[in-house]
PATI-479736 format. One record per residue (C-alpha): residue number from 1; residue in one letter; x, y, z. Coordinates in nm, 3 decimals, always signed. Each point is the difference from the previous one (the first is absolute). Layout:
N
(rec NUM, 'A', (X, Y, Z));
...
***
This chain:
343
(rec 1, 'X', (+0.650, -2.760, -2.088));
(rec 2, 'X', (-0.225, +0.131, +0.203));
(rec 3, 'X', (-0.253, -0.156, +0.197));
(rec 4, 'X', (-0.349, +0.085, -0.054));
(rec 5, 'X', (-0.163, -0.180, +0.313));
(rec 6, 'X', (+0.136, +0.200, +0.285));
(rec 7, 'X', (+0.165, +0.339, +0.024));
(rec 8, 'X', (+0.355, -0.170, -0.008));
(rec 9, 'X', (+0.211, +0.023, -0.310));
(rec 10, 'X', (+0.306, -0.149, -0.061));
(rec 11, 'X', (+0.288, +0.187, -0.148));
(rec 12, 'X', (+0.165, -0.042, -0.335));
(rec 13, 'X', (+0.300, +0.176, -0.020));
(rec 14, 'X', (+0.043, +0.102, -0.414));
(rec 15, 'X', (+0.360, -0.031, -0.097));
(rec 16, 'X', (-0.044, +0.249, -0.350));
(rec 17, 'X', (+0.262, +0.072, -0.266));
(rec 18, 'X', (+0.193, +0.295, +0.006));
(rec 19, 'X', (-0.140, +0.303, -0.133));
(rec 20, 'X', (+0.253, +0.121, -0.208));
(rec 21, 'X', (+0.012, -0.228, -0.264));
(rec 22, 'X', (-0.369, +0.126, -0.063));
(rec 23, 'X', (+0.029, +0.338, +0.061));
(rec 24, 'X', (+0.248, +0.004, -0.329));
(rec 25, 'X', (-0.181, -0.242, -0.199));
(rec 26, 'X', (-0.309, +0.202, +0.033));
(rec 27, 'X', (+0.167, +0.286, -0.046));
(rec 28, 'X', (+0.175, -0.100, -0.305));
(rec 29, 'X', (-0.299, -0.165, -0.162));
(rec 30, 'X', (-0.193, +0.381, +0.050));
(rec 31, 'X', (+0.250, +0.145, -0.179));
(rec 32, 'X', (-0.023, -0.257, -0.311));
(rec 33, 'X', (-0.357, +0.088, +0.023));
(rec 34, 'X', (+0.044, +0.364, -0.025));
(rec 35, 'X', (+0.306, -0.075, -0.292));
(rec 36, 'X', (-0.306, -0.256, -0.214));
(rec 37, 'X', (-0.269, +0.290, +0.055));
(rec 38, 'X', (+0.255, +0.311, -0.121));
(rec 39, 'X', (+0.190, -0.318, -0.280));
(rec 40, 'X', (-0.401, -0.023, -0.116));
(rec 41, 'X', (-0.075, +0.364, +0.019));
(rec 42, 'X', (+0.310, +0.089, -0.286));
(rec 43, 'X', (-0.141, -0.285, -0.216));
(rec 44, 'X', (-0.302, +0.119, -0.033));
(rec 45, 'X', (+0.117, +0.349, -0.037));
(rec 46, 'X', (+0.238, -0.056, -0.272));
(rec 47, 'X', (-0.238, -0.228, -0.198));
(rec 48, 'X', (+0.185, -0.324, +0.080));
(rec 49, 'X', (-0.171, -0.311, +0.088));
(rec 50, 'X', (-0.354, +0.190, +0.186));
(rec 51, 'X', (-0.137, -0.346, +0.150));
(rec 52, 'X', (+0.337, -0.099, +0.162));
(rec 53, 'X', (+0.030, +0.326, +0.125));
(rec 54, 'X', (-0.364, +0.063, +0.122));
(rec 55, 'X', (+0.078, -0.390, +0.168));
(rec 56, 'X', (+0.273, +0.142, +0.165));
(rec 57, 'X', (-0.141, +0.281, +0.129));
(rec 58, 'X', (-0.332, -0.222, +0.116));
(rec 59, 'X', (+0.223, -0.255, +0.148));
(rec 60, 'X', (+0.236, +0.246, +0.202));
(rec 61, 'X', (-0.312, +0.220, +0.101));
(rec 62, 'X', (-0.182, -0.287, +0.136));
(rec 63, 'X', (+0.331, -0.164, +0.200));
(rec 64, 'X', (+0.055, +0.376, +0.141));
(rec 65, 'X', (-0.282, +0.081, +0.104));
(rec 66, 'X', (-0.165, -0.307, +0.150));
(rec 67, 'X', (+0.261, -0.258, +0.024));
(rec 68, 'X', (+0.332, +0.166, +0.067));
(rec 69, 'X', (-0.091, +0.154, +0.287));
(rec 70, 'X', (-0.133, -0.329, +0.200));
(rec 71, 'X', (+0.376, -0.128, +0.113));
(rec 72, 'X', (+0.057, +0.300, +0.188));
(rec 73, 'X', (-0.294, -0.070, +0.207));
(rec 74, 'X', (+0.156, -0.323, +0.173));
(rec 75, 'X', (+0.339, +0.172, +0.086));
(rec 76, 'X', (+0.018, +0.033, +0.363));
(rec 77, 'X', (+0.295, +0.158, +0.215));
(rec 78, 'X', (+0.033, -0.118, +0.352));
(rec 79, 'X', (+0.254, +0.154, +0.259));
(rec 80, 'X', (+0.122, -0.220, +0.295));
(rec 81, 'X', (-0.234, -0.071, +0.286));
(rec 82, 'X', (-0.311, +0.032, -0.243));
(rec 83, 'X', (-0.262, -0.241, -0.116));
(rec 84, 'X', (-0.272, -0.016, -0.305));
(rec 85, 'X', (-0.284, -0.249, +0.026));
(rec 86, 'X', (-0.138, -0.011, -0.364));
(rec 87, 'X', (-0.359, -0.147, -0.104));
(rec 88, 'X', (-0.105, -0.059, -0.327));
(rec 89, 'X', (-0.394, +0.088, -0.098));
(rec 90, 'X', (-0.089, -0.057, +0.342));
(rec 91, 'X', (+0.206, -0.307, +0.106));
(rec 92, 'X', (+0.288, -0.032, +0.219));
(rec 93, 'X', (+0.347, +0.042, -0.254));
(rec 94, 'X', (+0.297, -0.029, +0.263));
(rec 95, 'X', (+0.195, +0.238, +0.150));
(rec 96, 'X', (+0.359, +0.150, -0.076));
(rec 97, 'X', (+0.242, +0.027, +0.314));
(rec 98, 'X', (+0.341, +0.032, -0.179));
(rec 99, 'X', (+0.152, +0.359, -0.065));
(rec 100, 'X', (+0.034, +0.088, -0.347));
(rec 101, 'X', (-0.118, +0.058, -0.329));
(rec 102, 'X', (-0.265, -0.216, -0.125));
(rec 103, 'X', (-0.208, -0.115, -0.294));
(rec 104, 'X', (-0.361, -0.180, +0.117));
(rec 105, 'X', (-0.326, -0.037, -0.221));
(rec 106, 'X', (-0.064, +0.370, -0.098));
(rec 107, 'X', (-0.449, -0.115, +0.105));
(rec 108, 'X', (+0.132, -0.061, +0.387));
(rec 109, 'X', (-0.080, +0.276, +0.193));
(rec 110, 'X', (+0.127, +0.097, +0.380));
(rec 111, 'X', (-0.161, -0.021, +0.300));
(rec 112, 'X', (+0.032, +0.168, +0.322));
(rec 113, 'X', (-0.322, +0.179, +0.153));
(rec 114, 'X', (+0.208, +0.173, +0.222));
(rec 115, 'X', (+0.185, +0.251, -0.241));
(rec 116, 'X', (-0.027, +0.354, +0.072));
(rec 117, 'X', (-0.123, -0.091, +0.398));
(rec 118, 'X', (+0.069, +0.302, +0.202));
(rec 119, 'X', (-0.097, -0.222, +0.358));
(rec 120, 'X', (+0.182, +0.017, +0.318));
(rec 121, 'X', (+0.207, -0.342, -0.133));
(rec 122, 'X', (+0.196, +0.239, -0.235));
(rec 123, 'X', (+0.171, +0.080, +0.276));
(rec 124, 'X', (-0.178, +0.367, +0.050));
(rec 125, 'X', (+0.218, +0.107, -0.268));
(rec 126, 'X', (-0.104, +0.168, -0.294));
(rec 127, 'X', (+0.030, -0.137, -0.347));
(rec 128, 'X', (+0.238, +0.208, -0.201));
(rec 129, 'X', (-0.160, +0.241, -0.279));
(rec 130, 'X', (+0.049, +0.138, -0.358));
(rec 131, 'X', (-0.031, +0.299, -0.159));
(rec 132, 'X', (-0.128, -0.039, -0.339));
(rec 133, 'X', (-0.099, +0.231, -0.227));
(rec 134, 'X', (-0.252, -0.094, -0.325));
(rec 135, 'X', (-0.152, +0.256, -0.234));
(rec 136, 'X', (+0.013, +0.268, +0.262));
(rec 137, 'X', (-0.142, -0.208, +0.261));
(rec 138, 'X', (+0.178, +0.020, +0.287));
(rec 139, 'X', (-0.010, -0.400, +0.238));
(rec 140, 'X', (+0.187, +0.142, +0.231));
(rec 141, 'X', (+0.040, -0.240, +0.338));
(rec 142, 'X', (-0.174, -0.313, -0.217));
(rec 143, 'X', (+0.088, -0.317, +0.102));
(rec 144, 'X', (+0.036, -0.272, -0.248));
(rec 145, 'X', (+0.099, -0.279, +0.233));
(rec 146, 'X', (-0.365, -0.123, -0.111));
(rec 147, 'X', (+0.171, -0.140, -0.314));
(rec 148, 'X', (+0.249, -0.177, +0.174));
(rec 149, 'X', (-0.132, -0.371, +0.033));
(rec 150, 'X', (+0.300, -0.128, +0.151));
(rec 151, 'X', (+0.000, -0.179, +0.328));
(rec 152, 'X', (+0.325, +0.116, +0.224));
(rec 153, 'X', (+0.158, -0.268, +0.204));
(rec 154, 'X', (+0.167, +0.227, +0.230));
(rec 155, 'X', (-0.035, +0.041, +0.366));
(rec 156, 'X', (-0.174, +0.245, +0.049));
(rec 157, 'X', (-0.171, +0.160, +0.338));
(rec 158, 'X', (-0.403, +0.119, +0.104));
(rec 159, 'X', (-0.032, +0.225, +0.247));
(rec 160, 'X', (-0.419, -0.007, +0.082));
(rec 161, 'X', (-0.133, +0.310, +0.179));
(rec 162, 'X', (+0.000, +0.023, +0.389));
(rec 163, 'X', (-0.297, -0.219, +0.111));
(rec 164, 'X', (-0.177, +0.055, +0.344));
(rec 165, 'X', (-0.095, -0.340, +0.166));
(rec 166, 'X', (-0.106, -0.145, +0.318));
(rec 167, 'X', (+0.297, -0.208, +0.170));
(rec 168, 'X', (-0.081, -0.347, +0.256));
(rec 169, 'X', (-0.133, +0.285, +0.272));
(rec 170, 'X', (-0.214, +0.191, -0.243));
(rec 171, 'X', (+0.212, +0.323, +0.033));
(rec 172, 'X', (-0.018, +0.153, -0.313));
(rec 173, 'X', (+0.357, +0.002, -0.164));
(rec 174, 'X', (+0.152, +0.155, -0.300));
(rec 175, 'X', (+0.284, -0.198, -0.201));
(rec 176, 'X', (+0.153, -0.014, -0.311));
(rec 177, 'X', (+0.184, -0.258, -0.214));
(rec 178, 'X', (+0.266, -0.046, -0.229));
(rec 179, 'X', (-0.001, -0.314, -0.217));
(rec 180, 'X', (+0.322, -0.145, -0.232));
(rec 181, 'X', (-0.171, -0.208, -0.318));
(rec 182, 'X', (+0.093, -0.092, -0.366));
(rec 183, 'X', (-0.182, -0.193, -0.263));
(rec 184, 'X', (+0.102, -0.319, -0.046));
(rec 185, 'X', (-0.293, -0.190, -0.243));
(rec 186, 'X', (-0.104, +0.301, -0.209));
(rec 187, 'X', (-0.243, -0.297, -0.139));
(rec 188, 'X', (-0.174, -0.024, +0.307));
(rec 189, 'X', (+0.046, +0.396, +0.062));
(rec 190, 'X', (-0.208, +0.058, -0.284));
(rec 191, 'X', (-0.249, -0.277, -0.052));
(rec 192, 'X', (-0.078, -0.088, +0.363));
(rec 193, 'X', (-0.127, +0.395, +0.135));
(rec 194, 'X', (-0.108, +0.286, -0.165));
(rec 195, 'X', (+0.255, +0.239, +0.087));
(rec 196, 'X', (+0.293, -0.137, +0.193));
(rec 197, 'X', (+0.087, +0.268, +0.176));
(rec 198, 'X', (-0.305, +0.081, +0.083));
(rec 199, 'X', (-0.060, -0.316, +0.130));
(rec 200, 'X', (+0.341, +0.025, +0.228));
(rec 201, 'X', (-0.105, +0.337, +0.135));
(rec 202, 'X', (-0.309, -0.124, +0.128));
(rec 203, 'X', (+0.144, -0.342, +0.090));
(rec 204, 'X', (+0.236, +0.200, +0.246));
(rec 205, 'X', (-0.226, +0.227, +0.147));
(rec 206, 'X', (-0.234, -0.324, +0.122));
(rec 207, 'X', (+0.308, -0.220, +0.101));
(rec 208, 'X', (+0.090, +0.279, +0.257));
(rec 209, 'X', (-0.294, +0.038, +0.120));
(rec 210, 'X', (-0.045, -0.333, +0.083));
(rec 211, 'X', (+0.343, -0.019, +0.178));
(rec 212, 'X', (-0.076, +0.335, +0.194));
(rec 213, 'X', (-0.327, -0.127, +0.171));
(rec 214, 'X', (+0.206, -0.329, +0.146));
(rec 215, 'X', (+0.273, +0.256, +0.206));
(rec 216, 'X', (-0.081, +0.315, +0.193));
(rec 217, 'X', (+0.226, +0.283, -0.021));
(rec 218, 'X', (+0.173, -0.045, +0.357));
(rec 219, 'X', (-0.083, -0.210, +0.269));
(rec 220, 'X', (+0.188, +0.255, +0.288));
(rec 221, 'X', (+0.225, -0.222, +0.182));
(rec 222, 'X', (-0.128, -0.328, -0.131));
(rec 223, 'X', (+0.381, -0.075, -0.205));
(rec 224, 'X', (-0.101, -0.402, -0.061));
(rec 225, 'X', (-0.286, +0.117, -0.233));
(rec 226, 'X', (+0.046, +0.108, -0.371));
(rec 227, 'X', (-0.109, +0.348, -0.090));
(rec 228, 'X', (+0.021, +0.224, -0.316));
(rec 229, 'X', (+0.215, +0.253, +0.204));
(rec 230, 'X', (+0.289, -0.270, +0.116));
(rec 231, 'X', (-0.022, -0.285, -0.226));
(rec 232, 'X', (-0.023, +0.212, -0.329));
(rec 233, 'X', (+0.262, -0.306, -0.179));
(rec 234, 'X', (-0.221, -0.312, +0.128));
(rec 235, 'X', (-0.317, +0.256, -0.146));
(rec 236, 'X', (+0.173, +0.053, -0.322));
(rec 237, 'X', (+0.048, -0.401, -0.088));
(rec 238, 'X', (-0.322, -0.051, +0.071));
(rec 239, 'X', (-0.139, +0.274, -0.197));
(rec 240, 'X', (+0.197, -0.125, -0.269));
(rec 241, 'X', (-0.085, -0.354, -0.026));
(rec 242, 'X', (-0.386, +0.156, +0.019));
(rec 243, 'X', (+0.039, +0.209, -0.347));
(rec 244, 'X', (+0.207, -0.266, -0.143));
(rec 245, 'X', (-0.318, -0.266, +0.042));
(rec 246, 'X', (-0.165, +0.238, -0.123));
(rec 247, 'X', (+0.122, +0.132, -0.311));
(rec 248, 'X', (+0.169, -0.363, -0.096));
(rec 249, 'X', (-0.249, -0.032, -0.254));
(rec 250, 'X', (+0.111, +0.333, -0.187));
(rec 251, 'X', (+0.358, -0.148, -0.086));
(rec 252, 'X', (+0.132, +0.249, +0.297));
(rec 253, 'X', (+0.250, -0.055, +0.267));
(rec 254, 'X', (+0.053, +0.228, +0.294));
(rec 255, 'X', (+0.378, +0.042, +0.090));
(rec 256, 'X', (-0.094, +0.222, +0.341));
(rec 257, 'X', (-0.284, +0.183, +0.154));
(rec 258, 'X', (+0.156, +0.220, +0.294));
(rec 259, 'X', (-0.275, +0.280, +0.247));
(rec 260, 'X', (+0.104, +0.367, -0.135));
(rec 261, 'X', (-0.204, +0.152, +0.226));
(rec 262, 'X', (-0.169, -0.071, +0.311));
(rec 263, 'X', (-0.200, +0.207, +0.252));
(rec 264, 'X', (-0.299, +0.065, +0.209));
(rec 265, 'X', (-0.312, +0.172, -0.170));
(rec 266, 'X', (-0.019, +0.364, +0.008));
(rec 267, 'X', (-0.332, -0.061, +0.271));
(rec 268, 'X', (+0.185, -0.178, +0.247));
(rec 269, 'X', (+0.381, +0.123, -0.053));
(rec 270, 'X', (-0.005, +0.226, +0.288));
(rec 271, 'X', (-0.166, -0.273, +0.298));
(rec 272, 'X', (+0.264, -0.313, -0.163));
(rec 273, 'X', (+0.272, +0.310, +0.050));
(rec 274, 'X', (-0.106, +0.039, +0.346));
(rec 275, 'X', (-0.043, -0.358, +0.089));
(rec 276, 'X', (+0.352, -0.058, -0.141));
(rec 277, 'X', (+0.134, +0.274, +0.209));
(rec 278, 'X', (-0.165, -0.121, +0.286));
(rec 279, 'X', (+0.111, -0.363, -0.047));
(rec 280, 'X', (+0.397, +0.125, -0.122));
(rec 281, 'X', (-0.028, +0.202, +0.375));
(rec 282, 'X', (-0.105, -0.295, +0.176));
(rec 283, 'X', (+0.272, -0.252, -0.177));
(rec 284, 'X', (+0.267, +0.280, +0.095));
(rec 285, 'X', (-0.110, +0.054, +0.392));
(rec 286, 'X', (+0.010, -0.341, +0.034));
(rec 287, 'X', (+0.349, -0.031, -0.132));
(rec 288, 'X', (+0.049, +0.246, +0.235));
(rec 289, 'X', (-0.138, -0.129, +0.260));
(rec 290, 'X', (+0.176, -0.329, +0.005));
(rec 291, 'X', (+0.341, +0.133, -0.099));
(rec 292, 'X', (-0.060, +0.199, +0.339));
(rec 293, 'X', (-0.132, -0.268, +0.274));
(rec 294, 'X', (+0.349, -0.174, -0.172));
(rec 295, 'X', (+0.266, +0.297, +0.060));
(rec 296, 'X', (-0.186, +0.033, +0.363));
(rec 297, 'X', (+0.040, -0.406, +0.074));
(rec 298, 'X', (+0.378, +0.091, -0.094));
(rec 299, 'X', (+0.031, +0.276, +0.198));
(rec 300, 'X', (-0.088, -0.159, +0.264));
(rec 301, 'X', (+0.183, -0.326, +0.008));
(rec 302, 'X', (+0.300, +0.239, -0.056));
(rec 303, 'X', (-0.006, +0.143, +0.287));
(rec 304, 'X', (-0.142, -0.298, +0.166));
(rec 305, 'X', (+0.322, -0.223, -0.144));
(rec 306, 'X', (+0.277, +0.281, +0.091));
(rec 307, 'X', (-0.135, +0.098, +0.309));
(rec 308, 'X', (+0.000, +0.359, -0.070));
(rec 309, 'X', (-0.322, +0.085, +0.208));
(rec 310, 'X', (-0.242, -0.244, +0.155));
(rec 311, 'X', (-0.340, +0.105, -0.042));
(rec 312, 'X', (-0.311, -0.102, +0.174));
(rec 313, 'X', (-0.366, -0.035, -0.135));
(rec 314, 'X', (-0.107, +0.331, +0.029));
(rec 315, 'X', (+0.321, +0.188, -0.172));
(rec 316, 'X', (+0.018, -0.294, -0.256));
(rec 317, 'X', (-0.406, +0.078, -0.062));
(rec 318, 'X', (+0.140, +0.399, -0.055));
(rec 319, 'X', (+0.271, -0.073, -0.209));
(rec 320, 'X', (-0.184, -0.243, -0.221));
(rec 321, 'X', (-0.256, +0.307, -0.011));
(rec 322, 'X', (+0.271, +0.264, -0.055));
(rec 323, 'X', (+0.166, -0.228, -0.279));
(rec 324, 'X', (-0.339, -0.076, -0.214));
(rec 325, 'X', (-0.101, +0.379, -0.005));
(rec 326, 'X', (+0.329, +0.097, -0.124));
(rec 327, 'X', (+0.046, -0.301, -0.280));
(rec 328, 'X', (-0.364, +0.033, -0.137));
(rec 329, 'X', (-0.014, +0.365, +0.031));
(rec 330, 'X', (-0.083, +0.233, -0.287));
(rec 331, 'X', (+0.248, +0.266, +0.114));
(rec 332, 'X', (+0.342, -0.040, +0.083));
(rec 333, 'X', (+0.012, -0.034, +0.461));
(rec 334, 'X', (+0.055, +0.298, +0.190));
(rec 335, 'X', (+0.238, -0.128, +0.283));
(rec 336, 'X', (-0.068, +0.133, +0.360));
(rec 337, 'X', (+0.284, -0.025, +0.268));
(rec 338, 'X', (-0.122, -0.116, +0.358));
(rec 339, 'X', (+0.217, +0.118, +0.287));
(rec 340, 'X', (-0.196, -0.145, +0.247));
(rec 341, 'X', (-0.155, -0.374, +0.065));
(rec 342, 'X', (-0.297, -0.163, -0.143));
(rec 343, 'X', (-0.152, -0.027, +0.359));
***
């Protein structure tokens, strides 16, 4: 039952009869009623016995109209993946996980404060409409997921607007999540937080930006530390286990949070562009660079090793000179032939 002391309750999982069994008795026991009330009506229309038949109609009039009626009330019709958490005046009743066709005390009533939410955790999907039509009034696009007090224990994913926050360099960033979670305590879900998806929503938005202020976005040649460019997996687990703490107490469990988006702010896009460039030039020229001073040491012991040509200092210092222009050159070498000597 639940516990009135803290904001922890304790599940009790209803195990109801089946539905059916009801839904004909009831049904059955209307239509006597409706048989004693018309039975009563032709007695006292033909003169017969007037007080049996004014009892009859009393009787069936009375069971119709306010007692008949009440079984239907506690029939409840569950698909799979769905929960009901049922109070009764107030208190804590127990909750239905089973798919079927049920039969509960027709005074429970159904909780879930967040039917009908239209927040980011719905997936940014819209809920589907009707079009109903009553007395010429046209409802047209209403929803009626409002009614709907059911609890679905499917995964199910929230995709939170684009947020712009300050990484471990105070650049201003703008990222976006994706987060994988399913209900699985609708108790807790609804007695523990107002709105439970609410709750997540807002839960994920502050676990990320908590994890974003502990990384910068790139640290620019600096590969042994974590950023939230390069180690987007090791940034994901954590970001996880952050909403999980958090929304633990809301029956919730997070499956996956994964970075959708990630990028600069639109005020400083265009420098972090041009220090990138900058840096991706300087990475490649000095690639270049030491491939070159390697294929020259080569050369060199080549024709050092075979003899081909010995070379002194100064034509060694000229061909070394010759050879790094035309490796780390922009444009391809233009050759020149020299008929005569170097001296």
């Amino acid at each position: 039952m639940s516990n009135t002391n803290s904001m922890h309750y304790e599940e009790k999982e209803l195990n109801p009869g089946s539905g059916m069994a009801v839904l004909v008795l009831t049904t059955l026991l209307l239509l006597g009623a409706l048989a004693a009330i018309i039975y009563g009506a032709v007695l006292i229309e033909s003169g017969g016995d007037i007080r049996f038949g004014i009892f009859l109609c009393i009787a069936g009039g009375v069971y119709m109209f306010f007692i008949g009626w009440l079984p239907y009330l506690g029939l409840k019709i569950l698909k799979p993946n769905e929960a009901l958490v049922l109070t009764l005046f107030g208190k804590y009743y127990g909750t239905i996980k089973r798919e079927g066709f049920f039969f509960v005390n027709p005074f429970v009533m159904g909780v879930n404060p967040a039917a009908g939410n239209t927040t980011a955790s719905t997936a940014n999907i819209d809920q589907s409409k009707s079009t109903v039509s009553f007395g010429g009034i046209n409802l047209s696009g209403t929803s009626f997921t409002s009614f709907n007090k059911k609890i679905s224990l499917k995964v199910s994913t929230l995709s939170n607007d684009k947020q712009k926050i300050n990484d471990q360099l105070g650049n201003p960033i703008v990222i976006g999540i994706v987060v994988v979670w399913k209900v699985i305590n609708p108790t807790k879900a609804v007695f523990n937080v107002d709105n439970y998806k609410e709750f997540l929503s807002i839960q994920c938005d502050s676990a990320l930006r908590n994890i974003v202020r502990l990384y910068p976005y790139d640290t620019y040649g600096n590969d042994n530390e974590k950023t939230l460019r390069g180690s987007s997996q090791e940034i994901a687990l954590k970001l996880k286990d952050e909403i999980q703490s958090k929304v633990e107490i809301a029956g919730i469990e997070v499956d996956e949070a994964r970075i959708t988006h990630l990028a600069y702010a639109p005020e400083i896009a265009a420098a972090m562009l041009q220090r990138q460039q900058a840096s991706a030039v300087i990475d490649a020229r000095q690639m270049i660079v030491e491939g070159a001073v390697g294929m020259v040491e080569l050369a060199l012991a080549k024709l050092s090793a075979n003899n081909i040509v010995i070379l002194d200092d100064e034509r060694k210092a000229a061909m070394v000179s010759n050879l790094l222009v035309v490796l780390c050159g922009n444009r391809d070498a233009q050759p020149v032939v020299n008929s005569g000597s170097l001296y």
